[in-house]
C-alpha positions as CSV (number, residue, x, y, z in Angstrom):
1,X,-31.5,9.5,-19.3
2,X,-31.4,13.0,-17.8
3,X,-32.4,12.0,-14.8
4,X,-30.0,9.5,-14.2
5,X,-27.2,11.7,-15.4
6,X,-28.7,14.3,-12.7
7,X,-28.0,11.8,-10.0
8,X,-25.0,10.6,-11.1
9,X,-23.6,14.2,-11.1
10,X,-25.0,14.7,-7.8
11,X,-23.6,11.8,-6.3
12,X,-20.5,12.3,-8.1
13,X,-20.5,15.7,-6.6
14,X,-21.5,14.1,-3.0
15,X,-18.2,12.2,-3.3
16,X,-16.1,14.6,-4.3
17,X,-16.9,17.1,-1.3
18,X,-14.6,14.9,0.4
19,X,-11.9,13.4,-2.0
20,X,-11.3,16.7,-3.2
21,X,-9.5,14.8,-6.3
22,X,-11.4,15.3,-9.0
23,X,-13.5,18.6,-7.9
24,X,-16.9,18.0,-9.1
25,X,-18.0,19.5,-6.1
26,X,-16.9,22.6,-7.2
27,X,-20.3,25.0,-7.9
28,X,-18.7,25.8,-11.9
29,X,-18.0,22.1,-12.1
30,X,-21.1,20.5,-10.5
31,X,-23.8,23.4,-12.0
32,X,-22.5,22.9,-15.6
33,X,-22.7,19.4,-15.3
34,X,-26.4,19.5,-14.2
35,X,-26.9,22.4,-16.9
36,X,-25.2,20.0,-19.7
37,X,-27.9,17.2,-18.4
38,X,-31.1,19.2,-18.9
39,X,-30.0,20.4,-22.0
40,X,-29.5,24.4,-20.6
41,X,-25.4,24.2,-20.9
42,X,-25.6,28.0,-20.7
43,X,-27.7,28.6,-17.6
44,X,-25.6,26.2,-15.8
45,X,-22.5,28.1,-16.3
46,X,-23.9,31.0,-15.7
47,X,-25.4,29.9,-12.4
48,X,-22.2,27.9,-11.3
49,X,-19.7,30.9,-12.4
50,X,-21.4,33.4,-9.9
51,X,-22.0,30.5,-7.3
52,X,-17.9,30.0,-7.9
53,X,-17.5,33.5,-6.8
54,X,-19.2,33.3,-4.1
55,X,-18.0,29.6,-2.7
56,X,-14.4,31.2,-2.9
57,X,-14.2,32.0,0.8
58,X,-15.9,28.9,1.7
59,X,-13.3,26.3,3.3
60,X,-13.1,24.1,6.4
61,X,-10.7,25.5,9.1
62,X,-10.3,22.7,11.8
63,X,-13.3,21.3,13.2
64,X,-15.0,23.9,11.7
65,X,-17.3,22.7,8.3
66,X,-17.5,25.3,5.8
67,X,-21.2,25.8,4.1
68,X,-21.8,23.0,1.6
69,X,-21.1,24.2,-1.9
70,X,-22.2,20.6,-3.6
71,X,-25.7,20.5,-2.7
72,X,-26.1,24.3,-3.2
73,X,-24.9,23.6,-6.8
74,X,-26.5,20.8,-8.1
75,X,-29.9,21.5,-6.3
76,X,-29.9,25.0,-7.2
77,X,-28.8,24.3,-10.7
78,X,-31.2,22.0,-11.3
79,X,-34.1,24.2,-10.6
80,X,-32.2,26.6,-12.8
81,X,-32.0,24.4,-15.7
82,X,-34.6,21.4,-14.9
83,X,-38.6,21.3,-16.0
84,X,-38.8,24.2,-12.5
85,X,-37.0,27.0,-15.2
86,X,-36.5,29.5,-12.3
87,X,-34.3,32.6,-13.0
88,X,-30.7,32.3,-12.1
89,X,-30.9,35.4,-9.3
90,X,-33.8,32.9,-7.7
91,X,-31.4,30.1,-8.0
92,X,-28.7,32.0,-6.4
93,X,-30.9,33.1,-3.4
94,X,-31.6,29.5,-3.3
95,X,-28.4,28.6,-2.8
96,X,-27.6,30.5,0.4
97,X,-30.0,28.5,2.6
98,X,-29.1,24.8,0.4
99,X,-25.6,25.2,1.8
100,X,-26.5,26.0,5.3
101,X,-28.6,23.0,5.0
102,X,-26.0,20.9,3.2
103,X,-23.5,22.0,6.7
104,X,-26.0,20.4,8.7
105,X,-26.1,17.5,6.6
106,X,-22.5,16.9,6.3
107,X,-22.0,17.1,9.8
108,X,-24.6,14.6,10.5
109,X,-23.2,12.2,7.9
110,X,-19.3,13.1,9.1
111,X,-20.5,12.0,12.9
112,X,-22.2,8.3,10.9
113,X,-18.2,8.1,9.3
114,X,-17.0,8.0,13.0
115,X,-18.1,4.6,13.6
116,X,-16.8,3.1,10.0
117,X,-13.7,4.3,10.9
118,X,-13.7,2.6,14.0
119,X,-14.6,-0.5,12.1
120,X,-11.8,0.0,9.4
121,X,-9.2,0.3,12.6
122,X,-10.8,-3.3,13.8
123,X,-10.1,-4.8,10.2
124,X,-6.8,-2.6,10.1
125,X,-5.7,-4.8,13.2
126,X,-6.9,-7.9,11.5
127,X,-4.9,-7.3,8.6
128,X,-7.5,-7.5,6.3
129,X,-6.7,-4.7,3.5
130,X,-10.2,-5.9,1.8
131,X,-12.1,-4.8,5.0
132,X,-10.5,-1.6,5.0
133,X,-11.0,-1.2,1.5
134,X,-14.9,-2.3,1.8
135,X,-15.3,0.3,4.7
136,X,-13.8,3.3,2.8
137,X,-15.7,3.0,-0.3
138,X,-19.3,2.7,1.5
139,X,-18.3,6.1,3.9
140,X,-17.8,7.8,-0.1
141,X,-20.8,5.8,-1.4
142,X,-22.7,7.8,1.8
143,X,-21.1,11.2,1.2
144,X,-22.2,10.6,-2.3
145,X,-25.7,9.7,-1.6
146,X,-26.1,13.6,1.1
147,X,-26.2,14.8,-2.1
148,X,-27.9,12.6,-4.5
149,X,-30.8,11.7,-2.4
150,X,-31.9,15.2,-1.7
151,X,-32.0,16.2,-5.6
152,X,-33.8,13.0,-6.0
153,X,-36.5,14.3,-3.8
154,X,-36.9,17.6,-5.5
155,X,-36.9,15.5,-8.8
156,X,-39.7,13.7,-7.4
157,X,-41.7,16.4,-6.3
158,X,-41.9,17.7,-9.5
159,X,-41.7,20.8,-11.6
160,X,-45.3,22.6,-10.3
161,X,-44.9,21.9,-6.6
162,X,-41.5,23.5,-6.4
163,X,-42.4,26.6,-8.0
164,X,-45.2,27.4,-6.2
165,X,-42.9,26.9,-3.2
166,X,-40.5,28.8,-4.2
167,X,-43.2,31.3,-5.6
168,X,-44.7,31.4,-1.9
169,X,-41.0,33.0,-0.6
170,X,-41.7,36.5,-0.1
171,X,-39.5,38.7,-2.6
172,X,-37.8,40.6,0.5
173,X,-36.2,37.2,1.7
174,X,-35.0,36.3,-1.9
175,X,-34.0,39.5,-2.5
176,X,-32.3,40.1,0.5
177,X,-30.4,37.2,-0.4
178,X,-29.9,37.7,-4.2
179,X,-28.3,40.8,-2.3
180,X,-26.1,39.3,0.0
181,X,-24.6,36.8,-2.6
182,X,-23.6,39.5,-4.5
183,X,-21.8,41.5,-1.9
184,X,-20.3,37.3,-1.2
185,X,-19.2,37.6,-5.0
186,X,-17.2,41.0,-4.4
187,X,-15.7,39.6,-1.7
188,X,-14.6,36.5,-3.9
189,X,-13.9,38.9,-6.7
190,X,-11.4,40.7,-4.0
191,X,-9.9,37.0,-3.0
192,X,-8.9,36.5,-7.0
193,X,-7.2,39.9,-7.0
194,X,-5.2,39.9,-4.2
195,X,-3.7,36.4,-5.9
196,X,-3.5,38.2,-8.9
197,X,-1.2,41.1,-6.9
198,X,2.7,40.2,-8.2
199,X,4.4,42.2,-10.3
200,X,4.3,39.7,-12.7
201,X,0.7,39.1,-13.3
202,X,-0.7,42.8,-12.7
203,X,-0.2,43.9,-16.5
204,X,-2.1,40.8,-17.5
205,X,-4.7,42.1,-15.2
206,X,-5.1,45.3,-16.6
207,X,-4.3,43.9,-20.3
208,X,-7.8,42.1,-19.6
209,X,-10.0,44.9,-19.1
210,X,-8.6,46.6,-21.8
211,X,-9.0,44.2,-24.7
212,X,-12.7,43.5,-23.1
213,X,-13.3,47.1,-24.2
214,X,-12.8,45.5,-27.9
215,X,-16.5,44.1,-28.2
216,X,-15.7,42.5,-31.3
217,X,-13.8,39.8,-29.3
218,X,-15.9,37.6,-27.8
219,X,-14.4,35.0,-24.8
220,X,-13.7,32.2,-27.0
221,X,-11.2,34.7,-28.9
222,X,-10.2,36.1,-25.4
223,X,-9.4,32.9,-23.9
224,X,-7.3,32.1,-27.3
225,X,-5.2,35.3,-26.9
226,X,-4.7,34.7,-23.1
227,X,-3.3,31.0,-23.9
228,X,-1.0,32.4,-26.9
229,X,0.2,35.3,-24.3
230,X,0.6,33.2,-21.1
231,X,3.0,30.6,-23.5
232,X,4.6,34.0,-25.0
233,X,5.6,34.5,-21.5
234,X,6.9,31.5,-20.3
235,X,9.0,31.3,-23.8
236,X,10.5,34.7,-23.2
237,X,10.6,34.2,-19.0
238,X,14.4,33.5,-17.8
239,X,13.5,30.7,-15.1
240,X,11.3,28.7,-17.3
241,X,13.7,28.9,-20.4
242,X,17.0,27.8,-18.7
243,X,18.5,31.4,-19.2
244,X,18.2,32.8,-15.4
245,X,17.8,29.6,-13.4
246,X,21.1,28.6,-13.0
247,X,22.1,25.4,-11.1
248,X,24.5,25.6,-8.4
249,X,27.7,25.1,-10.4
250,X,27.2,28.7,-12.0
251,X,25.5,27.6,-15.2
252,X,22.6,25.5,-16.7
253,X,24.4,22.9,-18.9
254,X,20.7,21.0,-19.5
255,X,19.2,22.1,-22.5
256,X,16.8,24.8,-20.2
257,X,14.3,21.6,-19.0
258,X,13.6,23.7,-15.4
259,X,12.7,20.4,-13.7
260,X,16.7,19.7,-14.4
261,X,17.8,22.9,-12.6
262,X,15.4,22.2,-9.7
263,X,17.1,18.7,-9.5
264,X,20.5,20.7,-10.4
265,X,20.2,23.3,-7.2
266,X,19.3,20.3,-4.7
């Protein structure tokens, strides 16, 4: 059973790289999932949280296909969390060369999706809507399958083989890149705060490190008092109460519903 819900995550995963709907192919998504599966929830987070960090700068621009983030995830997470039990660093360092990998892959797989769209335009001029319909799911059933099939391999290879192979890396190459994700994760960490730079978010950044100074609080009670401030806010915060809005006959006359002065200005 935790095999099959290893595959299904992949292949969910697989999909989701290109639907984009549902983001399982996100690395704190897809690495969780995989943790949840094996039955190491914690290690999955972990894993997928720093492979987030990272993953932040990775986006395709054009032509141009960005590193693979879904088969660095659930590949490296499940040697993270599966029967292998490598160290998350190892599983990080893993995960530079599984997305370089996955590009290649996904290129390869993007060029095979050329001719089925060809084929959907023939149906398309047939008007046949199921045709069209048959063609698009069986281009997501073979994005889903880049992933799937390549953590089916290392599934079938077993536990012993792998580390041994991964045991046979020397540590400069591992290291080296246990050291190069993190100087990626800086860079992501720099990505999240220039988002976070606006007048109005800056005190919550600071308000952050300062209550994780209070090591009584742990993040389930840090995540509670973020919620109850972040609503505080919006209660107290002119354009989401109806007080500062306004509509464009001088005044909000709608009971403060900001979807009502948005309609109100147009």
């Amino acid at each position: 059973m935790s095999a099959f819900f290893v595959v299904l995550f992949a292949f969910l995963a697989g999909v989701e790289g290109i639907l984009d709907e549902f983001q399982f192919h996100q690395p704190i998504v897809a690495a969780s999932l995989i943790g949840l599966a094996n039955g190491h929830l914690m290690e999955g987070v972990v894993l997928g949280g720093t492979l987030q960090l990272i993953a932040l700068g990775w986006f395709n621009v054009g032509a141009a296909v960005a590193p693979d983030a879904a088969l660095a995830s659930v590949v490296s997470a499940y040697l993270v969390t599966g029967p292998a039990q490598v160290d998350v660093h190892t599983g990080i360092a893993v995960a530079i060369p599984l997305a370089v990998a996955g590009q290649v892959l996904t290129i390869f797989v993007r060029t095979l999706t050329v001719a089925l769209a060809h084929t959907a335009d023939r149906y398309a001029e047939k008007g046949s809507l199921r045709g069209v319909e048959f063609v698009h799911v069986a281009a997501l059933i073979i994005q889903g399958l880049r992933i799937a099939i390549p953590t089916m391999i290392v599934m079938a290879v077993g536990a012993g083989p792998v580390r041994d192979a991964l045991g046979a890396i020397p540590k400069v190459i591992t290291g080296g890149l246990g050291v190069a994700g993190g100087f990626i994760v800086v860079v992501g960490y720099g990505m999240v705060i220039s988002m976070m730079a606006t007048p109005q978010l800056w005190p919550f950044f600071f308000l952050g490190f300062a209550l994780s100074a209070v090591t009584q609080l742990n993040l389930i009670a840090m995540g509670i008092i973020g919620v109850v401030i972040a609503l505080l806010y919006l209660q107290l915060s002119p354009e989401f109460n109806g007080r500062g809005g306004g509509s464009s006959n001088g005044g909000s006359s709608n009971g403060g519903d900001p979807i009502d002065d948005i309609l109100n200005n147009y």
